[in-house]
C-alpha positions as CSV (number, residue, x, y, z in Angstrom):
1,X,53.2,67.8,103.2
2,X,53.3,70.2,100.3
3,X,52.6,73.3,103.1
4,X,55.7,72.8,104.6
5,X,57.9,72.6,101.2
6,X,55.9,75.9,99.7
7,X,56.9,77.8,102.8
8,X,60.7,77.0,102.5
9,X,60.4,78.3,98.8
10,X,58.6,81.4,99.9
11,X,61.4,81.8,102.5
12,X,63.8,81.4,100.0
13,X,63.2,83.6,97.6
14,X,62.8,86.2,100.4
15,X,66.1,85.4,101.8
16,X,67.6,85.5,98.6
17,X,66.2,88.8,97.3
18,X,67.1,90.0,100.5
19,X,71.0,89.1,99.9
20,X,70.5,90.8,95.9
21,X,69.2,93.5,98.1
22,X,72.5,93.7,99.9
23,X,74.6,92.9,97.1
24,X,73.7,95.9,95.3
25,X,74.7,98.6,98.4
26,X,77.8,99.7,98.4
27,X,79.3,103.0,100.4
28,X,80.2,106.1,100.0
29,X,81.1,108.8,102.8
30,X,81.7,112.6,103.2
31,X,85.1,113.4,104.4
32,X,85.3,115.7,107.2
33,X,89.3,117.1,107.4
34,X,90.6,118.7,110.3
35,X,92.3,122.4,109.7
36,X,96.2,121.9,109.9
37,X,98.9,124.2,109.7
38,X,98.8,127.9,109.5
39,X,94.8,127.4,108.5
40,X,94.8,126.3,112.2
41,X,95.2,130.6,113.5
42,X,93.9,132.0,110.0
43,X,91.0,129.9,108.6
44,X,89.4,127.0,110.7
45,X,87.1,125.7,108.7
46,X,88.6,122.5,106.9
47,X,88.3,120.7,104.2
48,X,85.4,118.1,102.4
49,X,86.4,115.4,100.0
50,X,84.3,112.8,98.9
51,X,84.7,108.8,99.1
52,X,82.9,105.9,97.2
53,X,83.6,102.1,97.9
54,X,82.5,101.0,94.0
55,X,84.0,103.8,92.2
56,X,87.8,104.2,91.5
57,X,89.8,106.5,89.3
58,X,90.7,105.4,85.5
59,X,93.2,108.7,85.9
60,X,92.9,111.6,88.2
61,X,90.1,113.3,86.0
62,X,87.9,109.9,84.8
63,X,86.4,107.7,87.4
64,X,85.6,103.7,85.9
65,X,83.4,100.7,88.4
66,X,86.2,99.1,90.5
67,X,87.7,95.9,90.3
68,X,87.4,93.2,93.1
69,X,89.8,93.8,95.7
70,X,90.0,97.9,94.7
71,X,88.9,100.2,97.7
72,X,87.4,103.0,95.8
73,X,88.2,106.5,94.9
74,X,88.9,110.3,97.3
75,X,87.2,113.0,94.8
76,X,87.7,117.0,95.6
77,X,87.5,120.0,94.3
78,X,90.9,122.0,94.7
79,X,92.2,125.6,93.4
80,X,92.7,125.3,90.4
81,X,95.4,122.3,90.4
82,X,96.2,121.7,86.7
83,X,93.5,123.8,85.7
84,X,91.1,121.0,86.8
85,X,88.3,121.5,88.7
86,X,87.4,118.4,90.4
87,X,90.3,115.4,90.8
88,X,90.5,112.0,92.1
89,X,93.2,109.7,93.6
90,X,92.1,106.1,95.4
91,X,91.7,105.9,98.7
92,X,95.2,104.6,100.5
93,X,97.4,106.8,98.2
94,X,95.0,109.8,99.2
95,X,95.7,109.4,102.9
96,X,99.0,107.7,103.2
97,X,100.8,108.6,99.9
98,X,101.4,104.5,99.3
99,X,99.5,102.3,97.4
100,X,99.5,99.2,100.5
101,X,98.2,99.5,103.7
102,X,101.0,97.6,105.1
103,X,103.5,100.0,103.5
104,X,101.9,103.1,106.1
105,X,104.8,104.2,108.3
106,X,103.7,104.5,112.0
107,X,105.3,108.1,111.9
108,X,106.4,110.7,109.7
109,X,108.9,113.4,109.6
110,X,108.4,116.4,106.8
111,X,111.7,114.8,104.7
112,X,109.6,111.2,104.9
113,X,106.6,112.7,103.7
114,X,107.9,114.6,100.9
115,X,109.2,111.6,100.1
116,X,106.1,109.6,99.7
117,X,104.4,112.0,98.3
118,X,107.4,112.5,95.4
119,X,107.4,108.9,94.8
120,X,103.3,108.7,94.0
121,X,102.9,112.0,92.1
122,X,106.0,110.6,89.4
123,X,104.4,107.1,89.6
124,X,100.9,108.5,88.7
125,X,100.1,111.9,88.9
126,X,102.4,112.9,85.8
127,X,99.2,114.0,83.7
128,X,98.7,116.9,85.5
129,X,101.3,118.7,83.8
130,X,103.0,121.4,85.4
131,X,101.0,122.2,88.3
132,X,103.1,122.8,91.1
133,X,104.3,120.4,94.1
134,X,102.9,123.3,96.8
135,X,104.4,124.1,100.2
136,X,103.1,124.8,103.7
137,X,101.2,127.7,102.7
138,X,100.0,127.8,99.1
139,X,99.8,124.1,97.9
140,X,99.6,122.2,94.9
141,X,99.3,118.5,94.1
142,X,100.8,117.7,97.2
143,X,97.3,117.9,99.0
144,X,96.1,114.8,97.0
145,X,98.3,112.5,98.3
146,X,99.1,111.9,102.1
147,X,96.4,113.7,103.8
148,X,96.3,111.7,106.5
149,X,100.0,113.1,107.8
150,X,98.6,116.1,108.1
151,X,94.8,115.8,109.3
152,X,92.6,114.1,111.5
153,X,89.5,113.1,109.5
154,X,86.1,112.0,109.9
155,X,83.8,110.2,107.6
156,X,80.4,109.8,107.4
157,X,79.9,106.6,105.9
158,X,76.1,105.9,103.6
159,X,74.8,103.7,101.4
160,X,74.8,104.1,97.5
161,X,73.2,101.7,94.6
162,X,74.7,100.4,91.4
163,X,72.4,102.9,89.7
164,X,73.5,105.7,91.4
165,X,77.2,105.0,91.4
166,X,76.9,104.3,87.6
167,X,74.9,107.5,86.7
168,X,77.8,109.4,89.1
169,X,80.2,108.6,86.8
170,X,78.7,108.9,83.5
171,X,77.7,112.7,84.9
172,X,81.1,113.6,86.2
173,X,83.1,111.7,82.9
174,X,81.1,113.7,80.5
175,X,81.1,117.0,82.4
176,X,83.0,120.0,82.1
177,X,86.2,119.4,84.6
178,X,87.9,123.1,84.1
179,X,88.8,125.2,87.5
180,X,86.1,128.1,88.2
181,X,87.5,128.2,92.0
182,X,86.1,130.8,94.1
183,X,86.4,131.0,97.6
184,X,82.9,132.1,98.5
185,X,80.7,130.1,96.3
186,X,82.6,126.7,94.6
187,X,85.0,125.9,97.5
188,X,85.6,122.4,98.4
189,X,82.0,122.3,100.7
190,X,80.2,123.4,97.5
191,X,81.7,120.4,95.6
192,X,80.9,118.0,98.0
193,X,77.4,119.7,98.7
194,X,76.8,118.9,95.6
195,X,77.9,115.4,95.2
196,X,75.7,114.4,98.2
197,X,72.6,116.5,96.4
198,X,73.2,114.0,93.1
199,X,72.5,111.1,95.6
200,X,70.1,113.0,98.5
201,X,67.9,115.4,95.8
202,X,66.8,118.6,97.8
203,X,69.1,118.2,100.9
204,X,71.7,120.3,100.8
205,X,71.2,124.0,100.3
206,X,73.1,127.5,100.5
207,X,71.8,129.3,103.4
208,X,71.7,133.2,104.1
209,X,72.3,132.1,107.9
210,X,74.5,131.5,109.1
211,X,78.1,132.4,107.4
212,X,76.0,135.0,105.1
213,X,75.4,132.0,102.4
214,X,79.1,131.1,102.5
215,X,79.4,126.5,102.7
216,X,81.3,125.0,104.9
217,X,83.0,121.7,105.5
218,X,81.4,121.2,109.2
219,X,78.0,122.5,107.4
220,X,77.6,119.9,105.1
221,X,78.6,116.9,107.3
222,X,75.7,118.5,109.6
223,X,73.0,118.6,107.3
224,X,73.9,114.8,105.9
225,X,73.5,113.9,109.6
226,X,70.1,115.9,109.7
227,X,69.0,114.2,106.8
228,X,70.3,110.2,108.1
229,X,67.8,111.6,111.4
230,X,65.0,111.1,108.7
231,X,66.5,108.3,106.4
232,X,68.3,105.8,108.7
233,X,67.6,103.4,105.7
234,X,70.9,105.2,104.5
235,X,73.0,103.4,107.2
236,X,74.7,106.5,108.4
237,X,78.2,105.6,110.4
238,X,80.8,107.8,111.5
239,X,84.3,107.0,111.5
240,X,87.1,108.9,112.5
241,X,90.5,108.3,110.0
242,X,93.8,109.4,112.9
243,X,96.3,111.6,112.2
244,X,99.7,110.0,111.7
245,X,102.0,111.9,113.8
246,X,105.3,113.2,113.9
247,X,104.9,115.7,111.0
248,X,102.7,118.1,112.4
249,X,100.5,119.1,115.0
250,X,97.1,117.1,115.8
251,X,94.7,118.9,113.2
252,X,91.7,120.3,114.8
253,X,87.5,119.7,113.2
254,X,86.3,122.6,111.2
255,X,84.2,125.0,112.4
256,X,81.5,127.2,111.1
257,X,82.8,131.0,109.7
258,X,81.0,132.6,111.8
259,X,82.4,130.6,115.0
260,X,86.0,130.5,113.6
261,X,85.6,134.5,113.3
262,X,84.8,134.0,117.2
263,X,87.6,131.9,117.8
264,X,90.2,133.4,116.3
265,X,89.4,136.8,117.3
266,X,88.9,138.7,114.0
267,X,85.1,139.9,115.2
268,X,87.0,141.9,117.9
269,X,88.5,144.5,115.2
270,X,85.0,144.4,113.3
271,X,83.0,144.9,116.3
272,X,85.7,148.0,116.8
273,X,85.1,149.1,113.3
274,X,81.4,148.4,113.5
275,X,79.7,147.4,116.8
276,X,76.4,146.0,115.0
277,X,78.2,143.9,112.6
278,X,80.0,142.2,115.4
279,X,77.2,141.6,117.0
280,X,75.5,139.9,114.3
281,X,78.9,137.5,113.6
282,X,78.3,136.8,117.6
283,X,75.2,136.0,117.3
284,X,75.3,133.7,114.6
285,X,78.2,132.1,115.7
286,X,76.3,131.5,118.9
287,X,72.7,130.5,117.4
288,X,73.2,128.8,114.1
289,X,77.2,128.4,113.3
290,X,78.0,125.4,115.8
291,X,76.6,122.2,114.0
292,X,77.0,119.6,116.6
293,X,78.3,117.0,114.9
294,X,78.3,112.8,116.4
295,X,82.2,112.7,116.6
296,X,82.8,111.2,119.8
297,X,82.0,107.6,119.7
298,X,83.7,107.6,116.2
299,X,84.9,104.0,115.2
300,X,88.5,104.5,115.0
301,X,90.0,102.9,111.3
302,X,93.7,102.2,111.1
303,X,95.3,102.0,107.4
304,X,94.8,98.0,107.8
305,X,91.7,98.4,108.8
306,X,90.4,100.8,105.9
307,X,88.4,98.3,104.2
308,X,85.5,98.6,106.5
309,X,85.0,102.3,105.2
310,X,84.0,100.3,102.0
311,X,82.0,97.3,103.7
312,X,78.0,97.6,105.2
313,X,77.8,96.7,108.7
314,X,78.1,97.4,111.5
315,X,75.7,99.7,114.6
316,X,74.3,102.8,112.3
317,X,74.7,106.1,113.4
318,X,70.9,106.3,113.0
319,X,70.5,103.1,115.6
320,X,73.0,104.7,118.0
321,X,71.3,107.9,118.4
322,X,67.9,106.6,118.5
323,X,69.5,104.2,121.7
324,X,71.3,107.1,123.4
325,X,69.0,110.1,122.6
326,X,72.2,112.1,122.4
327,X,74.1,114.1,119.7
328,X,77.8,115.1,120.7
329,X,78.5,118.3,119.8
330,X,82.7,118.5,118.7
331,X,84.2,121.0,120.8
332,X,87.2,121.2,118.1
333,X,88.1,123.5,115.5
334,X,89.0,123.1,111.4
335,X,90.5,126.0,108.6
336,X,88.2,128.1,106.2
337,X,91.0,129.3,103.6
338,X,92.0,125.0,103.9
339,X,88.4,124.1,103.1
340,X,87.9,127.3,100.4
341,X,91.3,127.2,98.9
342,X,91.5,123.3,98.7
């Protein structure tokens, strides 16, 4: 009788290494921000920000592990705000402005968001000093808090260890965190390009082609995807965050530069002024620039609903293409000043 017993402990101690397996996952996700706004006509590219479930923000420039019950941390690189180059803000203020789910107002109107987002920055943003509050067109610190009033966003929700989390925050604590903004070459898509190289080694890279080496929002999310294509043991999910309405119009996915050049019509003047070099923007709008993204089956997350961003479960993105054999390319649009001035 001693088989029996011997196989129950050898299925034990697989089942339970199996759940220290587990235990020791946690998520993090690329934000995907839709273009709002003027950045709608001018620059559709959007914006990236970065989410992790087990790391949260000790202030807006130092990042701690969280406490049970905390939902983790929004980090982004913005112009410049405070002089800072990188800052962070937890995940409900960061879309809603609040600090309780429950406390998300079904609608907004501009007076009720600058409300909210007043309240929060005296509450806890006063350490950034005098940077300013920002408007519609030039903003400020008023783009880390509230986001969600103004964008539609998608997130593309991975795994992350302990080990990786911890050796995150020790890199970004004891880094330099002083603004070298430049539109080109450390926008917001360069940040987060990063963040996911610290955690993906090798993946993401500047490109000549297309956008003439230029990163964008839509660009990175792509190439995550490509790599979860040959990792699915990352658990890649996508998971679309609404727009609250009332305050503005429905934000639209960012596009490629090359494509928002299409779209907006500024290759018509430079194919005037030169016909090759419209061409070329054409063509690589056309060939490389539209990064079909899995956006349509999106799980939808209300504000109540935000934990599962930070929780493992659920049908992979991975599983779902491999069922379906089909990637949905977004037919929507996103801002490239938002993404490169944010």
């Amino acid at each position: 009788m001693r088989f029996p017993r011997t196989m129950c402990s050898i299925a034990l101690f697989f089942a339970l290494g199996a759940a220290a397996s587990m235990s020791c996952r946690a998520q993090g996700a690329l934000l995907l921000e839709g273009a709002d706004g003027i950045s709608r006509v001018f620059d559709p590219t959007g914006h990236d920000a970065v989410y992790f479930a087990r790391i949260c923000a000790a202030s807006p420039t130092q990042l701690r592990r969280c406490e049970p019950g905390e939902l983790g941390v929004v980090i982004a690189r913005y112009a410049g705000i405070g002089g800072y180059d990188w800052l962070a803000v937890p995940l409900i203020p960061y879309l809603y402005s609040v600090e309780e789910a429950g406390d998300v107002p079904a609608r907004v109107n501009h007076e009720s968001v600058e409300a909210l987002r007043r309240r929060y920055y005296e509450a806890h943003l006063l350490s950034l000093g005098a940077a300013p509050e920002g408007g519609r067109v030039k903003r400020g610190w008023n783009q880390l808090v509230g986001t969600s009033y103004e964008r539609r966003i998608y997130a593309f929700r991975f795994d992350t260890t302990a080990a990786q989390d911890d050796a995150f925050i020790a890199r970004m604590n004891a880094g330099e965190n002083h603004s070298h903004f430049n539109i080109l070459f450390r926008n917001c898509a360069d940040f987060a390009s990063g963040v996911l190289d610290f955690y993906f080694p090798h993946t993401f890279k500047r490109h000549i082609a297309p956008d003439a080496g230029i990163v964008t929002p839509r660009q990175v999310a792509y190439e995550l995807v490509r790599y979860a294509h040959k990792h699915p043991e990352i658990g890649l999910k996508v998971m679309e965050i609404p727009q609250v309405p009332g305050y503005r119009r429905q934000s639209t996915t960012g596009k490629s530069v090359s494509v928002s050049l299409v779209v907006t019509g500024y290759v018509a003047p430079l194919a005037i002024l030169n016909p090759y070099a419209g061409g070329v923007v054409a063509l690589d709008a056309l060939v490389w620039g539209r990064y079909p993204l899995p956006l349509k089956n999106a799980e939808v997350l209300a504000p109540e609903k935000m934990a599962a961003l930070a929780t493992a479960g659920g049908t992979t993105y991975a599983r779902k293409e491999q069922d379906s054999g089909h990637l949905e390319a977004s037919a929507s649009s996103g801002p490239l000043a938002d993404s490169h001035a944010r």
